[in-house]
C-alpha positions, 0 to 999 in steps of 0.5 A: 500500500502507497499513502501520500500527503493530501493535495488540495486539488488542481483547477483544470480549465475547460477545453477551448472552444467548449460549452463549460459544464459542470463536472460529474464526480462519477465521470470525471477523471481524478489525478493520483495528485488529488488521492490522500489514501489508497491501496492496491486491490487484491480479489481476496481483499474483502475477507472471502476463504483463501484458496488453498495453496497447491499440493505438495510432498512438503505439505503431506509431509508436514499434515499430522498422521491421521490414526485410523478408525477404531470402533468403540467397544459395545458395553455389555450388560450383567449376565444372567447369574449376576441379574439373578444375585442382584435379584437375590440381594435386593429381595433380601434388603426388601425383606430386611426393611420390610421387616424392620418397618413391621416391627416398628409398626407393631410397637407404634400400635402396641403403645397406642394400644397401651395409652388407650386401655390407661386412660379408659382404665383411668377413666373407670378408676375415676368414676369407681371413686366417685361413686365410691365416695357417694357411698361412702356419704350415703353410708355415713349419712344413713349411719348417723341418721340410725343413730339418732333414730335410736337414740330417740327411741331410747331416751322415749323408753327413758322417760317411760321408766324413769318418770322422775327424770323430770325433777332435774329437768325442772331444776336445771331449767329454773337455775338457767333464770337469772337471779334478777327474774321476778313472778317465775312460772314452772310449766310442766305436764300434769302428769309431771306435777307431783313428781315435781312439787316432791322432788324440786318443792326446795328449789321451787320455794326459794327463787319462790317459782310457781307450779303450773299444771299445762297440759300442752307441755309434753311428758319429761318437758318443762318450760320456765317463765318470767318477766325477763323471759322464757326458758323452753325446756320442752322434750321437743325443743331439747330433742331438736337440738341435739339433733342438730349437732348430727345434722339430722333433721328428725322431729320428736313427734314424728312416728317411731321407726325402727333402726331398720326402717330409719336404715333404708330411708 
């Protein structure tokens, strides 16, 4: 390739004798002297494939052997007793998991099992003891009222036989009054009233307490007035409180019962 410094390009004047036209750029000729670059042009100046340069000895000699083609080698499967080992082995490991997720299996269930029958167990301990423990009150309530029912029946059969009980009665209820009370009155059974004036007539005469046959007053009972008061020492009134120490609501006028009939009420 040859370069040159630019040249500032040259007037030419028109031939003589002519019409002047303007110049074309593709029909006027252009000097060397106006070209600033250029270079020679070859056919393979636009980048096409080069053409192969002419066969020789030198060039077979300097091309590399080519090895030839070798087939590669077919790879072959396991064999027939190897596929039946392979089979074995794998039956064998099948078992083995198998095995080993049955037992793991039946354990699960055997503890699920085990927490089920314990809680229904625990359950059916649960409602034996409350049950138990109804009893057991139905049982001590049943017990208690026995026993009062008897105790009534005794201390009946008390005042049946030993009428004369009611000469302390009188006596304590007459000393529950106050030593200020005026105008006493000792209520008492008529059939009392004997038994009474002979045992407690001392007593009587010095707080100076009058006798007072009443018939509403029930046999073993007494009742003392005053102008402070009142004290009730009727059977009734005495009965009813010592019945209610044991909580149990049994009357002294309710119908005798006997200890087995008071047991199953």
């Amino acid at each position: 390739m040859t370069s040159s410094k630019p040249v500032p390009p040259r007037p030419v004047p028109p031939p003589q004798g002519g019409v002047q036209r303007p110049a074309s750029a593709y029909t006027r000729f252009i000097p060397r002297e106006e070209l600033s670059d250029f270079a020679a042009w070859t056919p393979d100046a636009f980048g096409g494939p080069a053409r192969p340069a002419p066969w020789s000895a030198a060039t077979q000699a300097a091309e590399p052997e080519v090895p030839p083609f070798e087939e590669p080698p077919v790879e072959t499967g396991p064999s027939a007793e190897e596929w039946e080992a392979r089979i074995h082995d794998a039956r064998q490991q099948g078992w083995s998991d198998g095995y080993r997720d049955g037992l793991e299996a039946l354990e699960a269930a055997k503890r699920q099992f085990a927490q089920q029958v314990s809680a229904q167990v625990a359950q059916v301990v649960a409602a034996f003891q409350d049950e138990l423990g109804l009893l057991e009150t139905r049982l001590a309530e049943t017990l208690v009222e026995t026993a009062v029912t008897l105790a009534r029946q005794v201390v009946r059969s008390e005042l049946k036989q030993r009428p004369d009980c009611i000469v302390q009665v009188a006596r304590e209820a007459t000393a529950a009054v106050v030593l200020s009370a005026r105008h006493l009155r000792l209520r008492v059974n008529p059939d009392d009233a004997e038994l009474v004036a002979q045992g407690a007539g001392d007593d009587l005469k010095a707080r100076e307490v009058q006798l007072v046959p009443d018939a509403e007053i029930a046999r073993g009972g007494c009742r003392v007035e005053s102008d402070l008061g009142q004290v009730d020492a009727s059977i009734a009134t005495r009965w009813a409180h010592a019945a209610a120490v044991f909580d149990v609501p049994l009357a002294w006028d309710e119908a005798e019962t006997t200890p087995h009939e008071a047991g199953s009420v």
